[in-house]
N, C-alpha and C positions, 0 to 999 in steps of 0.2 A: 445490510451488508452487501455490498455488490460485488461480484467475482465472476470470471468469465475460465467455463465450463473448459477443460483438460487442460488452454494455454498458461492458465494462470501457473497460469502456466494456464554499565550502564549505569562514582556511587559509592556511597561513604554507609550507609545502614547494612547489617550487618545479614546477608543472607543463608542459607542451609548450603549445605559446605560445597554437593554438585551442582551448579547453575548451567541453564542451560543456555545454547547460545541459539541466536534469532538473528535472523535478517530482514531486513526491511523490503518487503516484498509487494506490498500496493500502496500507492495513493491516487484514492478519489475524489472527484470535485465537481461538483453542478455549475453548471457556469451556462451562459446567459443563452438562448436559442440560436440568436444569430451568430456566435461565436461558434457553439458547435457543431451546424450546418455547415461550417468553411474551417472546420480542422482537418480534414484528410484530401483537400482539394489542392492544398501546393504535392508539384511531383516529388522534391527534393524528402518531405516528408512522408510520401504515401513508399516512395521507389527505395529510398537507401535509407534515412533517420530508423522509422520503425516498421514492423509488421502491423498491420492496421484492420482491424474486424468491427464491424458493428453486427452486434449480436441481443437478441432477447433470451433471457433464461428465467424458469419458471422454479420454485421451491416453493417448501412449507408454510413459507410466510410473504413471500412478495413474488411481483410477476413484473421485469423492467424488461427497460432498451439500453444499451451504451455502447457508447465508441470506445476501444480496447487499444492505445499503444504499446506495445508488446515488445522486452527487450531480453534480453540473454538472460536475463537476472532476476527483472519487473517488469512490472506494468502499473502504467497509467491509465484509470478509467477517468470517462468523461462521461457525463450526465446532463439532460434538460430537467429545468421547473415542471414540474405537473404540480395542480391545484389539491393533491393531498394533506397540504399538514406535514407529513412525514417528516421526519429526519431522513435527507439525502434526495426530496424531492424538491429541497427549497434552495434559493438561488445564493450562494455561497457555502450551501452545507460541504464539508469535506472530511474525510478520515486519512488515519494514518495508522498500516496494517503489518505486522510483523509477522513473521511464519518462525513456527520451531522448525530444525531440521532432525529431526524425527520423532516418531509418533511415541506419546506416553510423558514426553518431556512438558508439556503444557499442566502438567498434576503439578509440576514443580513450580512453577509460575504462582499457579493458585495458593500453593503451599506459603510462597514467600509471601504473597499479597495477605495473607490471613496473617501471616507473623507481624506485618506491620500494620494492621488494622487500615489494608487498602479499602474503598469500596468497591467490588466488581460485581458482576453479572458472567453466566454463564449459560452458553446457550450452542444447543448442536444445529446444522442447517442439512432438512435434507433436500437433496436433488431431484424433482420429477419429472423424467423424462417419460416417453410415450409408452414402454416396456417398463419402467420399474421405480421405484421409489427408493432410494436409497440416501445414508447419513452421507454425508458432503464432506460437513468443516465442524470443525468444534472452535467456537471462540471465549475470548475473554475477554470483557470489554470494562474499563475504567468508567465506573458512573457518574454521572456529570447533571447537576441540576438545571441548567439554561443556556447549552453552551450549542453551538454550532459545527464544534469541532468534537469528531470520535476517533477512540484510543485505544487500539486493543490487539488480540495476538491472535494468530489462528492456525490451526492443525488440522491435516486430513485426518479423516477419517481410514480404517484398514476396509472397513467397504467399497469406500469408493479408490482408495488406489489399485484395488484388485479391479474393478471394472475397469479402467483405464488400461490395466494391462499388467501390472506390477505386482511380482513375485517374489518368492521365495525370502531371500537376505534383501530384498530390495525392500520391502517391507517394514524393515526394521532398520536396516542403516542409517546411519546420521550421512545428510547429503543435504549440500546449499542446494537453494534454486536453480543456479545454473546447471548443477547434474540432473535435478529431476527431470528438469525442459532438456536435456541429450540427453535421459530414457525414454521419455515420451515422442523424441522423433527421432528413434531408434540411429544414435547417433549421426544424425544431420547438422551442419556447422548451421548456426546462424547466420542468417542472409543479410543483418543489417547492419547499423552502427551502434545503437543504442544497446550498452551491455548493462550498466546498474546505476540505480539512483544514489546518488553521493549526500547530497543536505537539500531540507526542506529549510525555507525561511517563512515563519509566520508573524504576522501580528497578533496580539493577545491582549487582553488583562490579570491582573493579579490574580485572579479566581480561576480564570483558564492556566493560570503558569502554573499555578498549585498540581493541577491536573497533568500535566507535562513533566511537573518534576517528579512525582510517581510516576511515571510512567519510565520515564529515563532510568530510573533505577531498578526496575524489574527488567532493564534491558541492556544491563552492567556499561553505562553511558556516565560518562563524567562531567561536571561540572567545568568548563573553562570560559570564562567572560560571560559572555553574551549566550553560552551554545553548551549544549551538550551534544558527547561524542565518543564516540567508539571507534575499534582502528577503522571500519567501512562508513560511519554513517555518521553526520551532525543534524540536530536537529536547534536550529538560528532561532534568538526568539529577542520582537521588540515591542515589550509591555507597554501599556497605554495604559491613564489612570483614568478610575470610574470604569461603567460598564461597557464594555467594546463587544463588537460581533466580532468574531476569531476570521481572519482574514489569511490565505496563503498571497506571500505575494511573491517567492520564487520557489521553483525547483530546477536542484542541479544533478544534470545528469553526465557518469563518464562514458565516454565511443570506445569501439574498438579501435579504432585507426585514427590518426592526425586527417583534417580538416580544413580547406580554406576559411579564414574568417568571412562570416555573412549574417544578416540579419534576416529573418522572416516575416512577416507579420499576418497575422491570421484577420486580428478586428483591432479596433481600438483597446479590447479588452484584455488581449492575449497575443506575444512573439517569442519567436527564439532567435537567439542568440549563441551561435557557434562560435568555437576558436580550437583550435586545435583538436586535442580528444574530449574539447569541452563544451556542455550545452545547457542554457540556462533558459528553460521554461518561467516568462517574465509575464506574472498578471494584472494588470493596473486597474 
């Protein structure tokens, strides 16, 4: 699970009667060396699109590198191949991360996934920094037998939002993303354009949709055509029959402000496309 230290900053079955709401708060994705050597090198993207950090961070169970685009709401991480094995060091691995907006709500998740005979995983992540070792994130992750794509929800921890800074009623308040990132920079506006990730469009097979449609449903996400959706978030999906590698092939993101239309282009593998307050991370 990859997360970048302080920025990071759904349905018809029948669930327990308070559900809790979640936003769509990361997605990550490995994509190919020379693509992500040349994603922070156009101006338009480094200066105004997003806030942009490459960062190593160290926990209990892995020790990475990634590029972080960073927006009001989310963030995009980006990743290179290493010769691990791993899930998320192989070259198309991606997730897709939900955050509760406050702590203790993720019991309820668990609660629902157990009523509908989900398969999950649960696991805390702690943080090692030079001074201390502390619990991070508590996740829940949808288990998946051969799949390339990860599915899962994640909570601070009250350890580590008190090291970051966060007190009293902050601690326990229900708050989106966008308020925790203006507590953490003690109310500073956002410098950029990129405010929140709108739809992910994937390619799939029927064993991966399987996986997608629980998952849509612990995250009060409805069924319509091709997509499931919530008022903030669709998640596109175009099944392919027999066994597929799980493929992101866009993400949409809304700006704060209207836009001349332009195109960008990073590599043959990866561009954006602006219009207005719209921006479509396109991967071929």
């Amino acid at each position: 699970m990859k997360k970048l230290l302080a920025l990071l900053l759904i349905s018809n079955f029948a669930f327990s009667q308070v559900r809790p709401t979640t936003d769509c708060n990361t997605i990550f994705i490995c994509i190919d060396s020379s693509t992500y050597e040349s994603l922070f090198k156009d101006s338009f993207i480094k200066d105004s699109l997003f806030i942009t950090r490459e960062q190593s961070t160290q926990t209990n169970s892995d020790n990475y590198n990634g590029k972080y685009a960073i927006g009001e709401a989310a963030t995009i991480e980006f990743f290179k191949p290493k010769p691990t094995g791993q899930f998320g060091d192989n070259l198309g691995d991606f997730g897709i991360e939900f955050k509760t907006r406050k702590t203790g709500e993720l019991n309820k998740i668990i609660e629902d996934a157990g009523k509908n005979n989900f398969k999950i995983d649960t696991q805390i992540t702690h943080l090692n920094e030079t001074d201390t070792i502390i619990p991070w994130y508590k996740t829940v992750q949808l288990l998946h037998s051969k799949s390339n794509m990860e599915l899962s929800f994640l909570e601070y921890q009250t350890e580590y939002l008190n090291y970051i800074g966060f007190e009293g009623d902050e601690l326990t308040k229900e708050m989106t993303f966008s308020e925790f990132n203006n507590i953490l920079s003690n109310g500073k506006k956002y410098p950029r354009l990129f405010k929140k990730i709108t739809s992910i469009t994937i390619k799939i097979d029927k064993n991966s949709f399987h996986e997608v449609e629980q998952f849509c449903k612990l995250n009060k996400m409805k069924k319509q055509g091709d997509f499931y959706a919530n008022s903030d978030f669709k998640i596109i999906t175009e099944i392919s029959d027999g066994d597929y590698k799980a493929k992101i092939q866009k993400i949409s993101l809304q700006l704060i402000t209207e836009q001349k239309g332009k195109t960008i282009i990073i590599s043959n593998n990866l561009k954006y496309i602006i219009d207005g307050n719209h921006c479509d991370i396109i991967f071929d």
